[in-house]
C-alpha positions in Angstrom: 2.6 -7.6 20.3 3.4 -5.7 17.4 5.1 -2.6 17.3 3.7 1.1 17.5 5.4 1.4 13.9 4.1 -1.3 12.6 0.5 -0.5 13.9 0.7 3.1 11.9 2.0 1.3 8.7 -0.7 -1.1 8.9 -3.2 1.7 9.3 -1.8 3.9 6.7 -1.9 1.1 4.1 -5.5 -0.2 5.1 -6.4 3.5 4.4 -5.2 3.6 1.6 -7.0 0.4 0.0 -10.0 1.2 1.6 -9.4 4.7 -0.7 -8.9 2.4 -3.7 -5.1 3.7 -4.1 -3.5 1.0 -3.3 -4.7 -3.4 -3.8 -4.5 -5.3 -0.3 -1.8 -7.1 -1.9 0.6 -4.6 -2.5 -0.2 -2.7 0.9 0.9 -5.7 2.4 4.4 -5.5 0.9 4.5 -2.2 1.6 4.2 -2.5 5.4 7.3 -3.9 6.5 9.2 -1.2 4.5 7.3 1.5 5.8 7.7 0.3 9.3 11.4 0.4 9.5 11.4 3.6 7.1 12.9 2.1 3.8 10.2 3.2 1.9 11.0 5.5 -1.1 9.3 7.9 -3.0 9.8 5.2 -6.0 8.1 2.4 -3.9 4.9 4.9 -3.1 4.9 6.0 -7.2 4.9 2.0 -9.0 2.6 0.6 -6.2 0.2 3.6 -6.6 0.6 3.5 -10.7 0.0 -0.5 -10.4 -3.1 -0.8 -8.3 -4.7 1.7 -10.0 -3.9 -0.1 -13.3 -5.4 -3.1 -12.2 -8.4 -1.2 -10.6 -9.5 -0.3 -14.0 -8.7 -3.3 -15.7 -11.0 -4.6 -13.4 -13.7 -2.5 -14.2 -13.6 -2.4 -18.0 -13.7 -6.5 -17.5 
């Protein structure tokens, strides 16, 4: 059974992609860091800036 922690970070990052701010992909490697609180302010900032990147790469393709 997984952890209350880890239930909130997974929630928090599925929000978040539904919200087109973050891919699936890099939610996913943002869970683990979130759940144990390692997460910085840096981590949020390139994964944001990334996914969005390739969101509209996507759609000028």
């Amino acid at each position: 059974m997984e952890s209350p922690s880890k239930q909130l970070a997974q929630k928090i990052i599925d929000r978040l992609s539904q919200e087109k701010l973050l891919t699936p992909e890099r939610g996913q490697r943002l869970v683990s860091k979130l759940t144990d609180g390692s997460l910085t302010p840096e981590d949020w900032k390139v994964d944001i800036e990334l996914s969005q990147q390739k969101s509209e790469e996507e759609y000028h393709d």
